[in-house]
C-alpha positions in Angstrom: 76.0 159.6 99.2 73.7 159.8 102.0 74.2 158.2 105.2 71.9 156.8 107.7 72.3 154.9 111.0 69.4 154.1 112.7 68.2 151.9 115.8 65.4 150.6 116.8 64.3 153.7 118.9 66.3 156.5 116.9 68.6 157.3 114.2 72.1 157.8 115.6 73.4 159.7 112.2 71.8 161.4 109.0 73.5 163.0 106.4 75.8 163.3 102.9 79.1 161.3 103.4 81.7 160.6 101.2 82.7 157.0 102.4 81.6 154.6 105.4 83.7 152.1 106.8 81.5 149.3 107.9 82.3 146.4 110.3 81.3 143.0 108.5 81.0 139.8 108.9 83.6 139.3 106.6 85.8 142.1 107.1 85.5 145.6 106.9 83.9 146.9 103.9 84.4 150.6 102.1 81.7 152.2 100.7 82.0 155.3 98.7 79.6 157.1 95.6 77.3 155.0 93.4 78.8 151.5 95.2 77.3 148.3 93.8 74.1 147.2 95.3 74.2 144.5 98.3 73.2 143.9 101.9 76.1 143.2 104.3 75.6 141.8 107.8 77.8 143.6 110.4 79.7 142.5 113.2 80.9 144.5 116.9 83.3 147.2 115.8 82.9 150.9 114.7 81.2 152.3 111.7 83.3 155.1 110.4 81.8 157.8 108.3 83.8 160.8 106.5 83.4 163.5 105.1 86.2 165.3 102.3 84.1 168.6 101.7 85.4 170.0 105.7 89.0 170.6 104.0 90.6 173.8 105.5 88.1 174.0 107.7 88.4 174.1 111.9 87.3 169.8 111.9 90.9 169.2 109.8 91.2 167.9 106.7 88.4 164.6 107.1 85.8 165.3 108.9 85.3 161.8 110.8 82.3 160.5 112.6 83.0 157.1 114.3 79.2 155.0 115.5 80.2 151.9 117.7 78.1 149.3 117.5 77.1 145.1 118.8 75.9 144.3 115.5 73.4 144.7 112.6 72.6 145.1 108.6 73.8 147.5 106.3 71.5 147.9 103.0 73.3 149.3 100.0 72.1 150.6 96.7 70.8 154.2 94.6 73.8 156.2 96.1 72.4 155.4 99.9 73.3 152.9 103.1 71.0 152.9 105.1 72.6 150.7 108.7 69.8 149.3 111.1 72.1 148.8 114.0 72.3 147.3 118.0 74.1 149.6 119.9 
């Protein structure tokens, strides 16, 4: 799916993923391939974005990106999450 964090001034991260670990309101949510549609509010913690296609490659088995962040929405839906985030 692809992946973008973005802020106000810049995006933080752009790219295919494989799953995203967001921080919500609610609890942490996973979000892999075709996920149902939604909009999730987010809470401080880390978003946590990896990538399964770097196996036997130098990164290690997951390749892991990890986006702290204050807070923010996470928009879901057509294979995409899009996160407008406070950092």
């Amino acid at each position: 799916m692809k992946v973008e964090i973005l802020t106000i001034f810049k995006s933080l991260f752009s790219a295919q993923a494989d799953e995203a670990i967001l921080p919500g309101e609610d609890g942490e949510i996973s979000v892999w391939d075709l996920h149902q549609p939604c909009l999730y509010s987010l809470r401080a913690g880390k978003i946590i974005i990896r990538d399964r296609s770097k196996v036997g490659q130098a990164e290690g088995p997951n390749k892991s990106n990890s986006i702290p962040i204050k807070r923010g929405l996470a928009i879901i839906g057509e294979n995409k999450l899009t996160a407008m985030v406070e950092i």
